[in-house]
N, C-alpha and C positions, 0 to 999 in steps of 0.2 A: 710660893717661895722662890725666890731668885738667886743665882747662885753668881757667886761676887767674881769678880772678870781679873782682880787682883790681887794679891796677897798683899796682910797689915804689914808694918812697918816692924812690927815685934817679931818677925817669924823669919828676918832677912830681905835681902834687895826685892824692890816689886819686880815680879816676876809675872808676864801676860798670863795667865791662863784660856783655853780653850772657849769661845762662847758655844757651852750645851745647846743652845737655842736652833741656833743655824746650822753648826758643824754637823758632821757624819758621825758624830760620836751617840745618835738616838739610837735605841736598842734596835728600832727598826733598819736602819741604817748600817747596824754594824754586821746584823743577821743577814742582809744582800750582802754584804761585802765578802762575808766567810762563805756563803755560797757562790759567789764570780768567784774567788780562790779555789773555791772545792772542783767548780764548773775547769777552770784552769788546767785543773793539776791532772783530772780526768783528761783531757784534750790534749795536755802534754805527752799524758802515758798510753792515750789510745782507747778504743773501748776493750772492753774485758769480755771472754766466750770461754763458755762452762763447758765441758765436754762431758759427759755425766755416763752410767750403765744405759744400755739402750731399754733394759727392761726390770728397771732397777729394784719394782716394789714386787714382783712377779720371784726373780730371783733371789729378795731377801728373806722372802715367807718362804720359797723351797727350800733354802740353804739352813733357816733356822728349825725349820723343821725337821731337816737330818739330821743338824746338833741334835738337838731335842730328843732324838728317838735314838741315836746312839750311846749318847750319855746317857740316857734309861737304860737303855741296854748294858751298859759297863757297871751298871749301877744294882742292875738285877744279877750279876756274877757274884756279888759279895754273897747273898744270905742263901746264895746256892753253895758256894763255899762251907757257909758256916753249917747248916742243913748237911749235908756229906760231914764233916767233921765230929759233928753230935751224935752219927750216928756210929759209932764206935763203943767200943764196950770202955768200961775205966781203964787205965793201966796198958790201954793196948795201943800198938803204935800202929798207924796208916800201911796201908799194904802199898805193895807196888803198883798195881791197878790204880787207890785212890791216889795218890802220889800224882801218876802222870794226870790222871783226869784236875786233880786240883789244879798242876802246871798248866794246862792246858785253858784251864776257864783264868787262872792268874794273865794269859796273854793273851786271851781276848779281851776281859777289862782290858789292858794295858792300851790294844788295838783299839779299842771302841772309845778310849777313853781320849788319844790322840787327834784317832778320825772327828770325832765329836768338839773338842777345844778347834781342830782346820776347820771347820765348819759355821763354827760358832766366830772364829776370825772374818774370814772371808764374807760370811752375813752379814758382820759389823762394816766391812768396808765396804760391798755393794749398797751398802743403805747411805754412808757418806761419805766414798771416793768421788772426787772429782778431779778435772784438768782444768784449769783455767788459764786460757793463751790469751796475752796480752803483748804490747810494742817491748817492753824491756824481757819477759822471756816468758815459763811457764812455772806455774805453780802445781806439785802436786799433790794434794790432799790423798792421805791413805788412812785403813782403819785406825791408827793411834796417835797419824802426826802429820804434819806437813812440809814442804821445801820449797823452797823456789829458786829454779835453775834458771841463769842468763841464757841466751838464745848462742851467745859466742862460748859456751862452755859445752856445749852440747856436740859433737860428733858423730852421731846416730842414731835413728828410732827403729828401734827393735819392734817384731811383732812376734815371734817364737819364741818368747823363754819359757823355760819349765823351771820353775821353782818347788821347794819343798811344803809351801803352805798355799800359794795359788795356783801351783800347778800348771797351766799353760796362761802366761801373762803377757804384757806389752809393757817395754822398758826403755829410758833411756840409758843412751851408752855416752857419757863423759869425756873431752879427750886426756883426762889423766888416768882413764880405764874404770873407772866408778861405775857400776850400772844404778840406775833411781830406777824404782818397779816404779808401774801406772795401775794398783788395783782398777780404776773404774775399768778396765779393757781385761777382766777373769772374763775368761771362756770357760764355757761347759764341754763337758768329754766330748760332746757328738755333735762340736762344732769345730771342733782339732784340725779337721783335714781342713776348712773352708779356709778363702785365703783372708788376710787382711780387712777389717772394716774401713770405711768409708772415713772416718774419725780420724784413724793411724796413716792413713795416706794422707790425706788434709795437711796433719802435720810434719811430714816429709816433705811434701810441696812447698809448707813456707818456709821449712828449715832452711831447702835449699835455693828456695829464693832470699832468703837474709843474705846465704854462704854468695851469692852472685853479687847483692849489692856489696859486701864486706870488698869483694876483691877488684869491684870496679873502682872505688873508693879509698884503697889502698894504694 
């Protein structure tokens, strides 16, 4: 079947239409084209580098596994609770002894129960935090969300913060005083004293090579 080069006279002035035959309009044809565009737009924006945990499946089986055993642990406080409580006569109210001891296992749940949900965070983001540096700035993927920071927004790369749920992290610092954490860069306690990875320096170096071309430029 041939497809007509013209439009009828009944449907308004003839108007050329495109010959399918020859033109760029074949599916294959249009399939290169969307990829030179795709080829393009990558080449405009640079290649893309992942910066990921150095030992990421290692620390996400240790980290859920202390979820796992803590929150068993907060979990086995209840029916020790209840157990101590039944063992009362009817009519009789808790001594002071049982009192504290109840308080006592009520804030270990409560302990076990916080360390256990940090644990259980931090698992989820070493499994898929990443960095991704690219020409227009960095992306960074954390346990629940992502952002992506321009490269002229950025004023500092932190390697020391202490956070309340990673604990010793790596962060950017914004110049409108913003800090962005970098889950993929959670340290373990008894890597605290070491300095800097190789990673967090990397990207100090290009920062502050952007910050040199910005101001030759300027």
């Amino acid at each position: 079947m041939t497809i007509p080069r013209q439009i009828g006279p009944e449907t308004g002035p003839r108007t050329a239409l495109p010959d399918y035959r020859r033109s760029s309009a074949t599916v294959e044809r249009m399939v290169s084209a969307l990829q030179q565009g795709r080829h393009r737009a990558e080449a405009a924006s640079g290649p893309v580098r992942a910066l990921v945990p150095a030992a990421a499946l290692r620390d996400t089986v240790l980290r859920a596994v202390a979820a796992a055993v803590l929150l068993g642990g907060a979990l086995l406080c209840v029916p020790v609770g209840v157990l101590l409580l039944s063992g009362l006569e009817d009519g009789r109210a808790p001594g002071a002894g049982l009192l504290v001891v109840l308080l006592a296992l009520g804030a270990l749940a409560l302990a076990l129960t916080l360390l256990g949900l940090r644990f259980g965070i931090v698992a989820l983001g070493t499994a898929r935090s990443r960095v991704e540096v690219s020409a227009p700035g960095l992306r960074v993927v954390g346990p629940l969300r992502s952002r992506d920071v321009p490269w002229h927004e950025i004023a500092q790369i932190e390697s020391r913060v202490v956070h309340p749920v990673h604990w010793h992290t790596a962060a950017l610092r914004l110049r409108d005083g913003e800090r962005v954490l970098m889950p993929a860069f959670d340290r373990h306690i008894w890597t605290y004293g070491q300095p800097s990875g190789q990673d967090v320096r990397d990207l100090r170096t290009e920062l502050h090579r952007r910050e040199r071309a910005a101001r030759r430029t300027s």
